[in-house]
N, C-alpha and C positions, 0 to 999 in steps of 0.2 A: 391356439395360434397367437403368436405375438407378433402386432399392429408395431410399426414405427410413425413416429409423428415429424410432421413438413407445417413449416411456419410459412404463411404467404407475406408476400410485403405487404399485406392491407392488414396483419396480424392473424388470421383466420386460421386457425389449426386443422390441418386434415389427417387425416390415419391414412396409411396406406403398408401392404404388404407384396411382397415381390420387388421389383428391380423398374418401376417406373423411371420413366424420361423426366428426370422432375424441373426441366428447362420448360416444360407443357402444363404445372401444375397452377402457376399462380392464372394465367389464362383461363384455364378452367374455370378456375375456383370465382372468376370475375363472372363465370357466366349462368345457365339454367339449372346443371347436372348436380346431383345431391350424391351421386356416386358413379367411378367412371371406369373402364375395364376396355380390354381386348377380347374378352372372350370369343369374339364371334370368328375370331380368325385363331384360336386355340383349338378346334375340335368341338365348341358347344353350338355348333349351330343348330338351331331347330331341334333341340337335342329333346325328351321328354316327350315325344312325339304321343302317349297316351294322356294326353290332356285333353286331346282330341273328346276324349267319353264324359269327360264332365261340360267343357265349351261348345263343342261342337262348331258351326262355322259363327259363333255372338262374339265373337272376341277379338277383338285386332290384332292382340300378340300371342296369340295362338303359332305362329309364322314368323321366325325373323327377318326382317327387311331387308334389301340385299345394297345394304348400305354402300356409299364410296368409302368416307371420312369419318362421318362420327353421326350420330342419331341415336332414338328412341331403342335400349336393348337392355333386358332383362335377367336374362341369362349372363351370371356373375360367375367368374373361375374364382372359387373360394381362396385361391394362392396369388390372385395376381390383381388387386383390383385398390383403389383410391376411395375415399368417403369421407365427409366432412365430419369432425366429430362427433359435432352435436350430432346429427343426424343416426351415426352410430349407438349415442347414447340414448338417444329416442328408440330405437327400437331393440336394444339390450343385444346389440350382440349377435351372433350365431346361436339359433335354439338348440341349445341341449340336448334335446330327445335324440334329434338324429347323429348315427355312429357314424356316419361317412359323410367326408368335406366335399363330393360333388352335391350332394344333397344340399348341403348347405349352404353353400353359395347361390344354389337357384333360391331356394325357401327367403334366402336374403334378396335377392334383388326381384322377386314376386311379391314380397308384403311393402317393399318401399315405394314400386309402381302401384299397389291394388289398394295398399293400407294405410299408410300414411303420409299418401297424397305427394312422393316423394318422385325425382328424376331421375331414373338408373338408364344410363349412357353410355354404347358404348364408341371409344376413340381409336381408328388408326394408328396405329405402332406404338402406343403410351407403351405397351409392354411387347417384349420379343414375341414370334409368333411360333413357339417351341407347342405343339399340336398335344395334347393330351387322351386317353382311353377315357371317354364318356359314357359310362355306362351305371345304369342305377338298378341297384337289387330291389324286388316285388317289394320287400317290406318298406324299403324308405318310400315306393311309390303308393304306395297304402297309406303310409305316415302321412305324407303330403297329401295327400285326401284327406283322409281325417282332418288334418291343422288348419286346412284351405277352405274346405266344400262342405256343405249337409253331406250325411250319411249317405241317404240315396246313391250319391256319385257314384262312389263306393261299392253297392251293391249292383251297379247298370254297369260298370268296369269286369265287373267277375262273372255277369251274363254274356256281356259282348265277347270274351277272353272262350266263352266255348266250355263244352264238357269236358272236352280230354284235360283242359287248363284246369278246371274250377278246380282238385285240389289241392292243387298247387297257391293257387291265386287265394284260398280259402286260409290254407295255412297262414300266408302272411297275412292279410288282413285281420285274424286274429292278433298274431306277434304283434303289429302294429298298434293293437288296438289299446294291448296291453299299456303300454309305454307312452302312448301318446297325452299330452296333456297340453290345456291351454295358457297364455302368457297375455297380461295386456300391455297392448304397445298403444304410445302416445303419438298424436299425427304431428305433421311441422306445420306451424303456423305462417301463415302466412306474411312474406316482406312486409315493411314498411314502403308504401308505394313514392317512388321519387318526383320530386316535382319536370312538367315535359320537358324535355330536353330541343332547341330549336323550336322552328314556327313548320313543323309538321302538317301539311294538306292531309282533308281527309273525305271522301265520295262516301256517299251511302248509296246503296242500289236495294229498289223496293219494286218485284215485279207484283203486278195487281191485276186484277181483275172482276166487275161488276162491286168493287168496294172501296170508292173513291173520297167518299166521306170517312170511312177507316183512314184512310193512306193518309186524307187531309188532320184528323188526327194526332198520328205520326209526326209528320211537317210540322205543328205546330207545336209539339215537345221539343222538336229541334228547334227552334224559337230560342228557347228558354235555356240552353246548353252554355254550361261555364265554357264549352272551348266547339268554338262554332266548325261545324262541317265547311268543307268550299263547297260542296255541288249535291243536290239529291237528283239521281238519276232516277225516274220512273219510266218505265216499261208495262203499258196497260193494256192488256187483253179485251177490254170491255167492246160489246159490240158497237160497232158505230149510234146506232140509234139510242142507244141507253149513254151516251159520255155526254159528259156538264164540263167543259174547263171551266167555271167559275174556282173548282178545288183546287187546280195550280195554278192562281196567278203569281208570277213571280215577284209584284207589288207588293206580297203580303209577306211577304220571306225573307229573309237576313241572309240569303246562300243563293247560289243559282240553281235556278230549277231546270232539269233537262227530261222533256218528258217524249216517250216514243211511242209510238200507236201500232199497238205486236199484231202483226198480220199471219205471225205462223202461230203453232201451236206449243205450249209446253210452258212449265217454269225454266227448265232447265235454258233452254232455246232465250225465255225472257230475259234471265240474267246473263247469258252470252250475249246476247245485243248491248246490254247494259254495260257491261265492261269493256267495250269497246269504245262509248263514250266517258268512264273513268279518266280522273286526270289526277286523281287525289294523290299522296305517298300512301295511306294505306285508304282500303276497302272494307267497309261495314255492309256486310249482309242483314236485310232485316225482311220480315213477313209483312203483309200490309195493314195486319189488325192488332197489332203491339202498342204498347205504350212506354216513355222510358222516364226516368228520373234526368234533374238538369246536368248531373255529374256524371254521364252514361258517357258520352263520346269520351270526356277528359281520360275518365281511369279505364279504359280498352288501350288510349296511348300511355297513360301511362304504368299500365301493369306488362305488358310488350317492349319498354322500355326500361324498366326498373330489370325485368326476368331476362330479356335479351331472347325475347320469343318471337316466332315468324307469324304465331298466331295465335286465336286466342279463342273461344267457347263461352259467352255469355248464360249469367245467370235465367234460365226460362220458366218465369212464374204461371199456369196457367188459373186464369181468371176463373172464378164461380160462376159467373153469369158476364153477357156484353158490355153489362152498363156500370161494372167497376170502373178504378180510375186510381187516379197516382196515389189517392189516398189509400186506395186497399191494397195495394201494392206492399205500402210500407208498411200496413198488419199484418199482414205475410210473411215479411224480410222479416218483423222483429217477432213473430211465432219460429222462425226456424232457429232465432239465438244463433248458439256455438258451432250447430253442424252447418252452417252455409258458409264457413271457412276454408272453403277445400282448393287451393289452388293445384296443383300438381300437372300428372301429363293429362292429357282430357280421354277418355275411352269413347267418346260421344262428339258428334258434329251438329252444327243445327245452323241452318240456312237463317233460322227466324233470331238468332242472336248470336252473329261471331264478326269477329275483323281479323284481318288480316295484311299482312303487307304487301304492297302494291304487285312486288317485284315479284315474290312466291305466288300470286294468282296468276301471271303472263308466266312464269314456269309450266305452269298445270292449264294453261290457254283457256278454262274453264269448266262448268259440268258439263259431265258426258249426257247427250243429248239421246242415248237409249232408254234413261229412266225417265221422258218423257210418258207420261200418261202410268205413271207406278209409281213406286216408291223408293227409297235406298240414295237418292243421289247426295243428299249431304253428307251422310257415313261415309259415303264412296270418295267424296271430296275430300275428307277428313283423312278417310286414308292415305289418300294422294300426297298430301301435304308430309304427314308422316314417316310414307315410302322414299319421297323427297328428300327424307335425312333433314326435314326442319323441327322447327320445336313446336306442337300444341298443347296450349295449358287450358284449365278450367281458368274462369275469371268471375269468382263474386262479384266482383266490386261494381259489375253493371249487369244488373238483372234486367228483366222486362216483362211487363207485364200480359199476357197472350190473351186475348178477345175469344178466341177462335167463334163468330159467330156461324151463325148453321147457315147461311145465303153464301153467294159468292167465293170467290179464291178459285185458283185452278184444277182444285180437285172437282169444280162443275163437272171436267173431262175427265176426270178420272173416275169418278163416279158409274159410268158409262159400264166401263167394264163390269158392276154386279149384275146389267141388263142382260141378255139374250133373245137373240130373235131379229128383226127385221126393226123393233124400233133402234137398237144398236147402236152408238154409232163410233167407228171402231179407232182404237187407239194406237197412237204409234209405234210401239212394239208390238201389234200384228203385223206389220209387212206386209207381204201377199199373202199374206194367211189368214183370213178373217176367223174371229172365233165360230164356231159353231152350236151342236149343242152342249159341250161341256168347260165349263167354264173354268178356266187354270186358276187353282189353289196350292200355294199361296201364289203372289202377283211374281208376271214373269220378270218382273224388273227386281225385284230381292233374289228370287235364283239365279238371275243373273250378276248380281253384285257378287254371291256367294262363290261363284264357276270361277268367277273375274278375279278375284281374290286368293284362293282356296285350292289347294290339290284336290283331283280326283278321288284318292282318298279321304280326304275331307269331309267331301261333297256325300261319298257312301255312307259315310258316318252319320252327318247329317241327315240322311232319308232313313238309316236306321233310328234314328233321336225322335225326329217327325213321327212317325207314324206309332213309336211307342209310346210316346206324349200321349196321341192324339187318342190311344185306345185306353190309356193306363190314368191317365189324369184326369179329373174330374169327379163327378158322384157316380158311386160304384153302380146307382141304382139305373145309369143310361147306360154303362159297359155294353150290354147289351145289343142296344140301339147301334151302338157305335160301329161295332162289329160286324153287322150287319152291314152298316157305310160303309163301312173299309173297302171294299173292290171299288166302290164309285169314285172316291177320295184317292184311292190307287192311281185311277184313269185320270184324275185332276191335277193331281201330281207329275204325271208324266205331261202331261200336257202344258203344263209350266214349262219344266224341264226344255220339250220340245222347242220352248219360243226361246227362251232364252239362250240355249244353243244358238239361235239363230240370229239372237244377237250378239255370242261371242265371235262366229264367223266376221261379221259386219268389223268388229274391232269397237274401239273408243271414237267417238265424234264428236262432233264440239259446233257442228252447222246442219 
């Protein structure tokens, strides 16, 4: 295929093929997207639907979002699509192996989201919305195994496909196998970070609990911050009898301290209180056993402001033991060298190191308060943001350091749930349902992100993944054992399933 070349007035060279609006290209080019398409209104939506047998429900873009305007999308029409040169030369092009240009347009806009840390976007009307036949033969979907996944994938795809299919499905995985070969592609480095643009506010919110001298910690890295926070919002769980304010006086502080004394239960619940007293332009989520470097707050604004992102994904170092400190932090940073470079879209959310901007959190009103007492809500949040058609990147440039000590944090409550019995005490995604004697494996709040998320099909897939894992993986020498479990593991699974159902009824909450 022959690429035509568009000069931006910032000089910036982009490729593009087909019949772009090129009145929308210098705009672009100003903004996060390293390649920009219409596909999703061409016929490619959700198109490769057997991805499903390698991801299962771990993948965010496993689903295309059901975009307005423009967002996070993958799925590239190999005839219609924009890309910044360089970018194209970073990754050489369309891979050769494959015969057919549907093929290769995903292959392309999957290794620039997965591989080299790159933004594949797509934009409302940049191209006509003239609908094309999407459809890919066994062999190119074999290829793309092979190029993409371990083997394994590969062979659990032509189990799931059934008897009557396997020779069929066998044939080409051979064909495939023949032809396939690998290429090394270079990732994009990351901007030059701009210096902040205005006098930007900025809230941090830290919910806590029984870990007060952690939190004070925290407060006291923000001290030492090249670009000072306006306000740290704490939200404390701590029983009345165990809290000291000697750790927030706001005497000791260079920001204001806003502290709330959480009478309900949950992190999720903690941080929706919290945001309610925000007043920042953007919002830093942080855990309350973190440590950060002085240049933490600066480069979150200014990597959000150089990329033109809604949001962002902190570096999250976990500590070897509690009583590290900003010095081992930075024996860390400088053990990871070249691979802690990776700005791009983030696959990953994390409550304990992101920010974001003000205006996208009262979009999403907050975390959904059914992952109270389970897990999944930052992923969930992450997704939200995403679904939202905004932008989230990874951001090196401000790691932190994680304590995770073994006392305190809100998982006291969550803890609860490996109990049974009468000492119990039960969490809030039981409902009116208290657990009984079998205890839902895995936590009903990941099944429930997954439901939340994920078609039905999906969801099927997923319990067939689960449970062959759960028999197949491991030392051969428990297979045994395991098999054995299975019927009770069966019952545990459903009984997740069961609560979680019953939190998709209930819907998304936020009080």
């Amino acid at each position: 295929m022959q690429l035509d070349k568009y000069i931006t007035s910032s000089g910036e060279s982009l490729l593009f093929i087909g019949n772009p609006k090129k009145d929308m290209l210098d705009h672009l080019a100003q903004g996060p997207g390293d390649i920009w398409h219409s596909s999703y209104d061409q016929g490619f939506k959700n198109c490769f639907p057997d991805l499903v047998y390698q991801s299962a429900v771990f993948w965010w873009f496993l689903n295309d979002f059901n975009l307005m305007n423009s967002g996070i999308n993958w799925r590239v029409n190999a005839h219609n699509f924009v890309i910044r040169e360089r970018v194209w030369n970073l990754i050489g092009g369309f891979d050769k192996d494959y015969s057919d240009d549907i093929i290769k347009g995903l292959d392309l806009g999957f290794n620039i989201l997965g591989r080299i840390n790159g933004v594949p976007m797509y934009v409302k009307g940049l191209f006509p919305n003239a609908k094309i036949d999407v459809t890919i033969s066994r062999k190119n979907k074999y290829l793309f195994f092979l190029k993409n996944f371990k083997k394994h994938h590969s062979y659990y795809m032509m189990f799931r496909k059934g008897l009557l299919q396997f020779p069929k499905e066998y044939i080409a995985f051979k064909k495939a196998k023949k032809v396939v070969s690998t290429r090394s592609i270079e990732v994009i480095k990351p901007k030059i970070l701009n210096e902040i643009e205005g006098n930007p506010t900025v809230s941090l919110v830290i919910p806590t609990m029984k870990r007060q001298a952690y939190t004070e910690l925290l407060l006291r890295d923000h001290n030492q911050q090249s670009y000072l926070i306006k306000e740290a919002v704490i939200v404390d769980a701590t029983p009345e009898s165990e809290r000291d304010t000697k750790y927030y006086k706001s005497e000791n502080f260079k920001f204001d301290i806003k502290v709330k004394w959480q009478s309900s239960k949950g992190s999720c619940r903690a941080r929706n209180e919290a945001l309610e007293l925000c007043t920042g332009d953007y919002i830093i989520f942080a855990d309350d056993d973190v440590r950060v470097l002085p240049d933490f707050v600066e480069n979150h604004i200014r990597l959000l402001q150089t990329y033109k992102a809604s949001g962002c994904n902190g570096l999250d170092i976990m500590a070897e033991n509690v009583n590290q400190d900003l010095s081992d932090l930075k024996v860390r940073l400088d053990q990871l060298g070249e691979s802690r470079w990776k700005v791009g879209v983030s696959h990953l959310f994390s409550n304990a190191n992101s920010c974001v901007r003000h205006d996208v959190v009262e979009q999403l009103i907050g975390n959904d308060i059914n992952f109270d007492g389970g897990y999944g809500e930052d992923a969930d949040f992450g997704m939200r943001i995403l679904k939202a058609g905004e932008i989230l990147l990874n951001n090196p440039f401000s790691p932190n350091l994680h304590l995770k000590p073994p006392q305190g944090g809100y998982r006291f409550w969550g803890n609860q749930s490996k109990i049974l019995g009468k000492n119990r005490k039960a969490q809030p995604w039981e409902l009116d349902n208290p657990v009984g004697l079998i205890r839902p494996i895995p936590s009903p709040t990941m099944s429930y992100k997954y439901m939340k998320h994920f078609s039905k099909d999906q969801i099927k897939e997923w319990r067939w993944k689960y449970f062959f894992i759960y028999v197949f993986k491991g030392k051969k020498s428990t297979t045994p054992l395991r098999l054995l479990k299975w019927p009770y593991r069966r019952l545990q699974f459903r009984r997740s399933l069961f609560y979680s159902k019953h939190l998709i009824k209930l819907g998304e909450r936020y009080k």
